[in-house]
C-alpha positions in Angstrom: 0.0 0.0 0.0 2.7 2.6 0.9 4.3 2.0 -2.5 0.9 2.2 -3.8 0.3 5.8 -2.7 4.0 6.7 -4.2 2.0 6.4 -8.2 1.1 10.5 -9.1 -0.9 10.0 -12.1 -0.1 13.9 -12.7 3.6 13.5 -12.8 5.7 13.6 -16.3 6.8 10.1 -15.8 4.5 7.5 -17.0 2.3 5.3 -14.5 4.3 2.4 -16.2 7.9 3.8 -15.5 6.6 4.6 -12.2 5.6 1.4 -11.8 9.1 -0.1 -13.1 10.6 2.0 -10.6 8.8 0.8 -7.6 8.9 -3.0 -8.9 5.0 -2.9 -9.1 3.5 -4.1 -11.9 0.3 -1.6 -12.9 -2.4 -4.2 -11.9 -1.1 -3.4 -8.3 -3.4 -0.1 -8.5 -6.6 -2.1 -9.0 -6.3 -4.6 -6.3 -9.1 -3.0 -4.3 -12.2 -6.0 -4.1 -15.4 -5.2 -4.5 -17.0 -5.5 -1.9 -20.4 -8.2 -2.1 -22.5 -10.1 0.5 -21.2 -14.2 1.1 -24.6 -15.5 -0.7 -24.4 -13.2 -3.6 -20.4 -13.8 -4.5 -20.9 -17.8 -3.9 -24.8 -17.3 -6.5 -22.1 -15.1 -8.8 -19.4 -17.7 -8.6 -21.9 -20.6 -9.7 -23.2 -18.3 -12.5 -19.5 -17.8 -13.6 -19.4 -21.9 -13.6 -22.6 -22.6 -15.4 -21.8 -20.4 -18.2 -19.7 -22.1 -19.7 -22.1 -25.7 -19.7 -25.3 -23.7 -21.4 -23.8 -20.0 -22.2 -27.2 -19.4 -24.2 -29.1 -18.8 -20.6 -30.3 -15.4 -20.4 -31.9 -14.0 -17.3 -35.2 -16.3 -17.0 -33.1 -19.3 -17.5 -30.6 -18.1 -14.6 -33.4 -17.8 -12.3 -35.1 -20.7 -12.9 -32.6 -22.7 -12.7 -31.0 -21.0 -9.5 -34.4 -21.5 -7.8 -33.9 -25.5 -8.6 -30.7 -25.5 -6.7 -32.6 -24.1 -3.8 -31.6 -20.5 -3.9 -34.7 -18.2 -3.3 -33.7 -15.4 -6.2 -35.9 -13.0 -8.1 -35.1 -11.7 -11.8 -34.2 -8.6 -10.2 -31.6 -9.9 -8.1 -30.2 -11.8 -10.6 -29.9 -9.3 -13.2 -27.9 -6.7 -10.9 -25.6 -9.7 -10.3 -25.3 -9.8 -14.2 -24.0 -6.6 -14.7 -22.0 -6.8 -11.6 -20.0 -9.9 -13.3 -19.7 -7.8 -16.4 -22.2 -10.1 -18.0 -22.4 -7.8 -21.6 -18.8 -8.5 -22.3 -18.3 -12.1 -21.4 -22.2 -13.1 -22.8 -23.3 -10.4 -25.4 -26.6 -10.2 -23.5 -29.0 -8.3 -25.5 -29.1 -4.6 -24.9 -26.2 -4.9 -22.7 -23.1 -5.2 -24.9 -24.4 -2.2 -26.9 -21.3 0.6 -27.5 -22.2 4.1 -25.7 -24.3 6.7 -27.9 -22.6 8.4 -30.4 -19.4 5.8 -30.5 -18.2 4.4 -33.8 -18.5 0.7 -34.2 -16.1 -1.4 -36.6 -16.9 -4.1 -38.8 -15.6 -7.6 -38.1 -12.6 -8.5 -40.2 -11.9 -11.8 -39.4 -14.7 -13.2 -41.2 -12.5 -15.8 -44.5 -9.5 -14.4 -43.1 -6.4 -16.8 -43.2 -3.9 -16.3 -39.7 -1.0 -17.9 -40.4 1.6 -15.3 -38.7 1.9 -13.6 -35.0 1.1 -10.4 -34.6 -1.1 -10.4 -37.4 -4.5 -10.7 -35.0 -4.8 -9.6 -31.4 -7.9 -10.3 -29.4 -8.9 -8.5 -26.3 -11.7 -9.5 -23.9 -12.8 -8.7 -20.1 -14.0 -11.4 -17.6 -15.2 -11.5 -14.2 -13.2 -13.2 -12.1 -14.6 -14.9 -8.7 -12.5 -14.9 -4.6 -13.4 -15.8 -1.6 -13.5 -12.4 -0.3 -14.9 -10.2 -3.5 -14.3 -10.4 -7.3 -12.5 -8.5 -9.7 -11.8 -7.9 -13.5 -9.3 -9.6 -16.1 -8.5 -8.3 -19.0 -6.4 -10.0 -21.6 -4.7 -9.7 -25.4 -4.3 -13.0 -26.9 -1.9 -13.3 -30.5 -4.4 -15.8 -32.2 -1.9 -17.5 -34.5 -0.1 -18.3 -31.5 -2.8 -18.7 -28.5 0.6 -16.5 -26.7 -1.1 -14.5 -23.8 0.5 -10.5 -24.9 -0.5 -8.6 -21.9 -2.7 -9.1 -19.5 -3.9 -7.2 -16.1 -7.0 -7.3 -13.3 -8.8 -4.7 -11.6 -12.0 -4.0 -9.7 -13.6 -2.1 -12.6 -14.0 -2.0 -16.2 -13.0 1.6 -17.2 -11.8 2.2 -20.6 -8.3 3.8 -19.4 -7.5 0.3 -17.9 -8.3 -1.2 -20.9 -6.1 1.0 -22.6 -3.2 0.7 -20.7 -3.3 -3.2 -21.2 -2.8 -2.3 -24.8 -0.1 0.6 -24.3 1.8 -1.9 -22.4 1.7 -4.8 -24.7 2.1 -2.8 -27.8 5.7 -1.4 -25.7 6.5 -5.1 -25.4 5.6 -6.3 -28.6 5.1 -3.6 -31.1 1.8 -3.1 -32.7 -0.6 -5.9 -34.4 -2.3 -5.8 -37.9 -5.3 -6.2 -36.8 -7.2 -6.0 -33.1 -10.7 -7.7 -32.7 -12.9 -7.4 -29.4 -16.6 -7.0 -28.7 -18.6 -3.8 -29.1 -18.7 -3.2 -25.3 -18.3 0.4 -24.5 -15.0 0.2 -23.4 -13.8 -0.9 -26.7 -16.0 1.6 -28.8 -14.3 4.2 -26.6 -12.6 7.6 -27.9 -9.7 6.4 -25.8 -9.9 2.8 -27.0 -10.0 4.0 -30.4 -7.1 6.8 -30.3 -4.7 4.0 -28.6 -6.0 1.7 -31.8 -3.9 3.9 -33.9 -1.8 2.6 -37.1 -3.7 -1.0 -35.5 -6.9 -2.0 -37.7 -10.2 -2.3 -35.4 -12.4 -5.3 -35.8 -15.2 -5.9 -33.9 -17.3 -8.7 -33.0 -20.8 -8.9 -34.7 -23.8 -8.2 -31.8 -24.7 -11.3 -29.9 -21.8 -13.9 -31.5 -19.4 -15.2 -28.9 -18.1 -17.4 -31.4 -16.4 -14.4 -33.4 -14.0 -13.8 -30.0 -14.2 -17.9 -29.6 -10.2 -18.0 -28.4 -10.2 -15.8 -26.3 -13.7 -17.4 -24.8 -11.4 -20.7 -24.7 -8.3 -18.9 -22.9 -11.2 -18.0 -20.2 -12.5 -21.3 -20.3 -8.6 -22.8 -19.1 -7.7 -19.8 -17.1 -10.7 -20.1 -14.7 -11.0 -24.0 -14.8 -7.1 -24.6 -14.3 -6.5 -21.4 -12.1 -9.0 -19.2 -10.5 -12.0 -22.2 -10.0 -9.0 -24.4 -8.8 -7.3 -21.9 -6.3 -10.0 -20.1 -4.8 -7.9 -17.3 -4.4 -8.4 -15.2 -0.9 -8.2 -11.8 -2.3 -6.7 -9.7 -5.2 -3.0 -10.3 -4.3 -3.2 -14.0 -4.3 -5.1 -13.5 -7.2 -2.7 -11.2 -9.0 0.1 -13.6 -8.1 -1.8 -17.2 -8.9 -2.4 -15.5 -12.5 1.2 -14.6 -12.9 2.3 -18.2 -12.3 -0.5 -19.2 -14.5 -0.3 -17.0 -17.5 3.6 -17.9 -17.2 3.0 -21.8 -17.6 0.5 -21.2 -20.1 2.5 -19.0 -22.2 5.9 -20.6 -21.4 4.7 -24.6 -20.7 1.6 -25.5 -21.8 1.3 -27.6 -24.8 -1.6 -27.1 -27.1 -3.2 -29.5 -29.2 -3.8 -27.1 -32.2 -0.4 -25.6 -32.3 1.5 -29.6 -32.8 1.9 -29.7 -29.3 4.3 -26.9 -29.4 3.8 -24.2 -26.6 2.4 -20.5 -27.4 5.5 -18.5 -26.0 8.1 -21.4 -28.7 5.7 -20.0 -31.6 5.6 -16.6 -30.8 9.1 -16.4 -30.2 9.2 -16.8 -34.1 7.8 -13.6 -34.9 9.7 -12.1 -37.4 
């Protein structure tokens, strides 16, 4: 915490050299949880689960079948936990993943489109992310030809500046992509979104098709089922560092079926 309150936002130096300079990575300014009632982050954690055995459940669904598991919810209820979990980014609900008035949306450009380099796609998605003691927000840029996690970060809300400094930072690490896809949430829609997207082009996912994002739906899938689900991570520390160990295996260990067995991070490192 005391390093922490050494960041000035206001100075000349950037957040991320301040950052270098205290050996704090910028996700160490979002570790805040949010703060939730016991019932409601253990109904938001089963949510989380189900969603990946019938991701086509919409708010009746939910409730229904939360009442068969005993749980004495009403729509309301439910839906407030919906857009607690960030559920218009991770599920395209319906008039929840719309873009803000007045902001631009792209057309989807993956659509026939042949990936056969690194750094020719990025994806970039937000996901809620369940602990015993609150929840928070991951954010992540995934090089498709590669399944190689770019950047990555958490925090305990879904502004558009975050988002944009998880693409500042990987673009410093890795130079800029061809071509950046994501959903029309309003984060991505963004003037600042869109002015960091510069010299990138913008693709966007077409409303209510999770399958157009469907890595990056799949890096959720094993980052929550092989990490977060498995861990049950006390707060946002433990879960900052249980997501560095894991992003580091994944990137650096784990063999993928689709890429030969070979491992993202020995692919990537083949970028010209």
């Amino acid at each position: 915490m005391a390093r922490k309150a050494m960041i000035e936002k206001s100075m000349d130096i950037s957040i991320i050299r301040q950052c270098e300079l205290l050996s704090m990575h910028r996700s160490g300014l979002y570790y805040t949880p949010v703060p939730e009632s016991e019932e409601n982050l253990h109904l938001m954690r089963l949510m989380d689960e189900q969603y990946f055995k019938t991701p086509f459940y919409g708010k009746p669904k939910l409730t229904a079948w939360l009442r068969g598991q005993g749980y004495e919810v009403n729509p309301k209820r439910i839906r407030r936990l919906m857009e607690l979990m960030g559920w218009e980014t991770i599920y395209r609900k319906r008039n929840l993943s719309k873009p803000c008035k007045g902001h631009k949306v792209y057309p989807y450009l993956l659509k026939g489109l042949t990936i056969d380099h690194g750094n020719q796609v990025w994806a970039v998605d937000i996901t809620y992310v369940p602990m015993r003691r609150g929840f928070m927000y991951l954010c992540a840029i995934i090089d498709l030809h590669t399944r190689y996690v770019v950047n990555w970060s958490v925090s305990n809300s879904m502004e558009a500046a975050w988002c944009v400094s998880v693409l500042q930072e990987a673009i410093e690490k890795q130079g800029k992509p061809g071509i950046i896809n994501s959903d029309q949430g309003s984060q991505f829609t963004s003037e600042e979104w869109i002015k960091a997207c510069e010299g990138i082009q913008i693709s966007m996912d077409g409303k209510g098709r999770a399958i157009d994002n469907i890595f990056i739906e799949r890096l959720w899938r094993s980052v929550k089922y092989e990490c977060v689900y498995l861990y049950s991570f006390e707060d946002g520390v433990q879960l900052y560092n249980g997501l560095q160990q894991y992003f580091s295996f994944y990137n650096q260990e784990r063999i993928h079926q689709s890429l030969d067995y070979k491992t993202p991070a020995f692919l990537y490192s083949q970028v010209a």
